[in-house]
N, C-alpha and C positions, 0 to 999 in steps of 0.2 A: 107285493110278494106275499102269497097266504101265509098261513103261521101252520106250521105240523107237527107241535107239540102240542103245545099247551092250550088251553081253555080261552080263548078270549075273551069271551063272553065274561064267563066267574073271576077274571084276576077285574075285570071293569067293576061287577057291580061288588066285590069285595072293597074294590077302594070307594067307591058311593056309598057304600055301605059303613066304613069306616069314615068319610067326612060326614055323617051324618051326627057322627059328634064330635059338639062343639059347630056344629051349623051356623055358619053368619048368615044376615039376612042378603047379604051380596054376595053371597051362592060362596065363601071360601070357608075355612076352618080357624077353630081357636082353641087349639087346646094347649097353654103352656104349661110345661113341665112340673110334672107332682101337684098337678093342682086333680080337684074333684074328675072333669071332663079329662086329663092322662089319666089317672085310673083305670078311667071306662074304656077307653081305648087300649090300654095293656090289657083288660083283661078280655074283651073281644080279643084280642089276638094269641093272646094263651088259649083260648077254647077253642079257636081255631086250628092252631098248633096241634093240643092235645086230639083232636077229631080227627085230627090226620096223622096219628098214631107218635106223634114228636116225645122227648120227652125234655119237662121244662126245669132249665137251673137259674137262680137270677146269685147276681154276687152282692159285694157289700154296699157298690154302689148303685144300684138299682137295674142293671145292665139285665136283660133277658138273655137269654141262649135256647134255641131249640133246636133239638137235634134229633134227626133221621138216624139211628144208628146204621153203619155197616157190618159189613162180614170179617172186618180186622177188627176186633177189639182193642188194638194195642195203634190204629192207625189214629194221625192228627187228622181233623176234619177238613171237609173245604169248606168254606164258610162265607157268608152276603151278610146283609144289613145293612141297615142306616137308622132314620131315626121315626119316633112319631110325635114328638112335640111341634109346636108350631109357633110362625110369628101372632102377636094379637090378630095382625089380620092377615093372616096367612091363606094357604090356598091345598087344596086338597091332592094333591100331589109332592110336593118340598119335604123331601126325606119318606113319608109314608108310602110313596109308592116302590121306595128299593126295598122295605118289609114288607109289602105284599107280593111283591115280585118275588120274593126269596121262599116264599109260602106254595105261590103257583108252584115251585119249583119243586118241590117236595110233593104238591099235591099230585102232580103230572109223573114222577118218577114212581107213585101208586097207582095211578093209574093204569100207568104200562106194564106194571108187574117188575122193576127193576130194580136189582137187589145190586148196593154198590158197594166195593171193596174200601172206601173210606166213608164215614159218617158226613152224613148233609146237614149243615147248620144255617140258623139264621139267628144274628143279631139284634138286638133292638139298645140304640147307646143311649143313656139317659142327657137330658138336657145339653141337644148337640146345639139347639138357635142360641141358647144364653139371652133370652129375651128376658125371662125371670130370672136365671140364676146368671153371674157371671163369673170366671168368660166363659164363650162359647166353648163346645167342642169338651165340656169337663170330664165326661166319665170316659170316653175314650181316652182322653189324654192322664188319666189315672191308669188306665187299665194299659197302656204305653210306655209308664213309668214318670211322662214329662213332669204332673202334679202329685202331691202325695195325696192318700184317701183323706186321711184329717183337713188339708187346708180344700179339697172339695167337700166337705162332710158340714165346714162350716162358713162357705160362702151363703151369706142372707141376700132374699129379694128386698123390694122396695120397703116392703112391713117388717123388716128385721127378721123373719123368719128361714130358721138355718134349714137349707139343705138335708141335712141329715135327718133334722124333725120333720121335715114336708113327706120323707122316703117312707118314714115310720107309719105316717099321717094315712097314707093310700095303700100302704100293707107294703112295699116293694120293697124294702129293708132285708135283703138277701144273707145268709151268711157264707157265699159261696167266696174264698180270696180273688180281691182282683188281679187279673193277669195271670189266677191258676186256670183256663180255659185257653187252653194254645190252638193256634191254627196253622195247619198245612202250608194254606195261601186264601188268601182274604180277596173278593171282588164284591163291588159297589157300583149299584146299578140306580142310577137319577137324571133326573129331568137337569137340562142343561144350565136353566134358569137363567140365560143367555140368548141371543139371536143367530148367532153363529151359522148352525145347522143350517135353520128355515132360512136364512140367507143365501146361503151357498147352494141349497136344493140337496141336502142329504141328510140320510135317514139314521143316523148312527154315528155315535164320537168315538174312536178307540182313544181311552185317555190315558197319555204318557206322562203324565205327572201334573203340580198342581204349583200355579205363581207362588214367588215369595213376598211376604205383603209386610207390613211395618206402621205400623199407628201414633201417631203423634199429637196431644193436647200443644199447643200452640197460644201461649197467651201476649195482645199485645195492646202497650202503653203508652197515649199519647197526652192529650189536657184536653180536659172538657171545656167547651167556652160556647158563647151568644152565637147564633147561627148569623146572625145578621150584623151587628158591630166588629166583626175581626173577620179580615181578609183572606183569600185563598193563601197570601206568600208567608204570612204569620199562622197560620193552623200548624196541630201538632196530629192529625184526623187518625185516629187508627182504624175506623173503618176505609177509610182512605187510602193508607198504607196497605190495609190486609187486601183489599180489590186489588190491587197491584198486583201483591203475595200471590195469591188465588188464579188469577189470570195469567200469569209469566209461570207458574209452577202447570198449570194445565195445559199453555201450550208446548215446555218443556218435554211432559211425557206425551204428548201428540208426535214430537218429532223422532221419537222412539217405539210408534209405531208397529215398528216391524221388528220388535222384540218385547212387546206385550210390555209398555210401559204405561203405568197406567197412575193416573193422579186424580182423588175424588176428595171434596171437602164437605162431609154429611152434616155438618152443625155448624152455624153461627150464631154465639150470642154476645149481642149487647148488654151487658149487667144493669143499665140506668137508664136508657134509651129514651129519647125523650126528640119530638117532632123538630124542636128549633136547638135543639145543641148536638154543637160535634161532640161526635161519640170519641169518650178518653179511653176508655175501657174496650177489650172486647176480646170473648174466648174462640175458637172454631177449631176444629179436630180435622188433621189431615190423614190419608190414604195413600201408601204409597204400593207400588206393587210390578214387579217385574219376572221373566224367566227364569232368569241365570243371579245367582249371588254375585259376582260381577257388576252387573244390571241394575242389582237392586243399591248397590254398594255406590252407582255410580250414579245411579237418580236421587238417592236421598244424601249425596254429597252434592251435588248439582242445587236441589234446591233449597240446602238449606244456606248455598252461598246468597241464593235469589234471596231468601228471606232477610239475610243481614244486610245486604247492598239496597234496597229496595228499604230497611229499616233507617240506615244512613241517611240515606237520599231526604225521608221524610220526616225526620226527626224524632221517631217513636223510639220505643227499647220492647222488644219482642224477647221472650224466655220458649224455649220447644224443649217439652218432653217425649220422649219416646217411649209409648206404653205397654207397645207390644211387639214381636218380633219372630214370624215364623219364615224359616228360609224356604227359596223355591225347592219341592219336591218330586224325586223322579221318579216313578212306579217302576217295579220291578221288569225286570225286562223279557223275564219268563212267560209272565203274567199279562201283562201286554201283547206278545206276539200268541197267543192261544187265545188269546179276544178277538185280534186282528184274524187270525187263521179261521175262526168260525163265521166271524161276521162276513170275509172274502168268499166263502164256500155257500153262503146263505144267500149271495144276490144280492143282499139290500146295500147300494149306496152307504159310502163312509165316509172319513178323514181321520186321520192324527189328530189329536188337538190337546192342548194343555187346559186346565181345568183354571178360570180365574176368581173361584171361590173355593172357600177352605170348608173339608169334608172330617167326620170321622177316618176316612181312608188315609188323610194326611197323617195321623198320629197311629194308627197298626201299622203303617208302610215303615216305621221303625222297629218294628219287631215283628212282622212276617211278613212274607211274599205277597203283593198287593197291588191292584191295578181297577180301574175305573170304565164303564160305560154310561155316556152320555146317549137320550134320546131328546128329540128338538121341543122347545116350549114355545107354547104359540105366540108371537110377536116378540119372544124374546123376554117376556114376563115372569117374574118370580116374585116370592114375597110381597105376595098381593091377591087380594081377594080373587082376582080374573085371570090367576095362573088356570093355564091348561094343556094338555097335551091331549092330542087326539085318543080315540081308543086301539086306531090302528097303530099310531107311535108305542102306543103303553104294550100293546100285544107284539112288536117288535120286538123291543127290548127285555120282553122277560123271555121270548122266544131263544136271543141270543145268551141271555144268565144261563137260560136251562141245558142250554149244548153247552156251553163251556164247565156248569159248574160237575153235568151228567161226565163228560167226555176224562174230567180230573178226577172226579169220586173212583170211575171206573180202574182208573189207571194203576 
């Protein structure tokens, strides 16, 4: 399907242009958050902004705002964004491309001479990965209301270095308050970072909301002993034990399937590890994640029964913390069928779909009008050096930003 707005060409080599910092030598990007290479990267995108007549506010927590003015000066904006920080080996698409997309968008509405009755924004949220700063998602979720600015002003990286000093560090130390920049209705434009799409043969997500997810430390406690003098029926194995955990909690959400139940264990560590002793010790972080609070309420009741029965059985003692907890979220329902209505008018191939990663969108969708489009990522890769979307996907989906966000300014 051609694209008949916007530039495809310039929204491409702006984001080539933009992973050329912080270039990994495996063709992805690495710029995390307030460090020297984010700098460079906010401030290519503020000259680019300013070039295209925007004008730029940043608040206290580092958050950009560029804004297109309109013809109501008293109108709330429509407003895009995501993010441009990256994983260390991140890929040059993953958040950076819903800020460039939201740039076409502006540029193209100059182009055609179009004068809109509410003001065009675009966002840029500071440290949405939480690769350096933790947790993820902080300056949205300040600017949301969920965190206060203090307790994100003084979460430190690895080197003890706070947040607020790193903002100072690269000049983004804004005095604009957060959460004084309101939106009309907020749309977030990203690569899928999933297989979904390319799977199913479509070209476009309309996204109606986003999994509830739930993070749990998991520690658990058996006795160390000789691999070779004491028997399978006398072990106390807690790697042992946790294999069990791990495999009976994965096929659990496998049989839930068909309500986006999902179970992933990112880390296992042995503390003492050692070739010929059963392992006594041992920590691993679980992933819970589902549709509906119901869902989520019902998988991580389910397995945290797996964990204690399966604890019995082997004679360990397992402790689970629960460290985080966002519920599943619905996108606005306004805001979703005007995504849907452009994308049905345009041709291109689609689906509904839920989002099973957590966006800056999930925390505005608390205080404005807010809904999602995904475009497909190739193989289903993200966060990873060999993320990529075609150019034709990437000139899709800004094509679709630009009618929906043209079609709401207008209105």
């Amino acid at each position: 399907m051609p694209v008949k707005n916007i530039n495809a060409q310039r929204i491409w080599n702006t984001l080539m242009e933009m992973g050329e910092i912080g270039a990994t030598e495996a063709g992805g990007s690495c710029r995390l958050a307030l460090t020297e290479l984010d700098r460079q990267g906010r401030d290519l995108f503020v000259q680019w902004c300013r070039d295209a007549g925007c004008e730029i506010g940043i608040d206290r927590i580092g958050n950009i705002y560029a804004r297109r003015p309109g013809t109501d000066p008293d109108a709330l904006p429509i407003s895009t964004g995501s993010h441009l920080d990256t994983q260390p080996t991140g890929g040059k698409f993953d958040g950076i491309y819903g800020c460039l997309a939201g740039l076409e968008v502006i540029r193209t509405l100059n182009d055609e001479g179009i004068e809109t009755r509410r003001p065009v924004e675009v966002v840029i949220w500071t440290n949405e990965e939480g690769s350096r700063f933790a947790p993820a998602m902080v300056a949205s979720g300040v600017y949301s209301g969920k965190f206060t600015l203090d307790y994100a002003l003084n979460q430190t990286d690895a080197q003890g270095i706070r947040l607020g000093d790193a903002l100072k560090t690269i000049g983004y130390d804004g005095d604009i308050e957060v959460g004084a920049r309101r939106f009309a209705k907020f749309f977030e434009l990203h690569i899928e970072q999933g297989p979904v799409l390319e799977r199913e043969d479509e070209e476009v997500g309309v996204v109606t909301g986003v999994l509830g997810m739930r993070w749990y430390d998991v520690k658990v406690k058996g006795v160390s002993a000789h691999a070779g003098p004491t028997p399978m029926s006398y072990r106390k194995d807690a790697l042992g034990a946790a294999a069990r955990m791990i495999t009976a909690m994965i096929d659990l959400a496998s049989e839930r399937a068909d309500e986006d139940g999902r179970c992933t264990v990112g880390e296992l560590h042995i503390p003492k590890g050692s070739r010929n002793v059963i392992p006594g010790d041992l920590n691993f972080t679980l992933d819970l994640r589902n549709a509906t609070l119901d869902g989520l309420e019902a998988i991580e009741r389910d397995a945290m029964a797996l964990i204690d029965r399966i604890a019995a059985e082997t004679g360990v003692e397992v402790a689970v913390e629960r460290i985080w907890d966002s519920p599943p979220i619905a996108f606005d329902a306004e805001c979703v069928a005007a995504v849907e209505k452009v994308v049905a008018k345009s041709g291109y191939s689609y689906r509904r779909m839920t989002s099973g990663a957590g966006h800056d969108a999930v925390n505005i969708s608390q205080v404005a009008p807010t809904s999602m489009i995904f475009v497909p990522s190739v193989g289903g890769i993200s966060h990873n050096e060999a993320e990529y979307s075609t150019p034709e996907q990437i000139a899709a989906g800004a094509q679709i930003l630009f009618e929906v966000m043209r079609d709401e300014a207008l209105a």
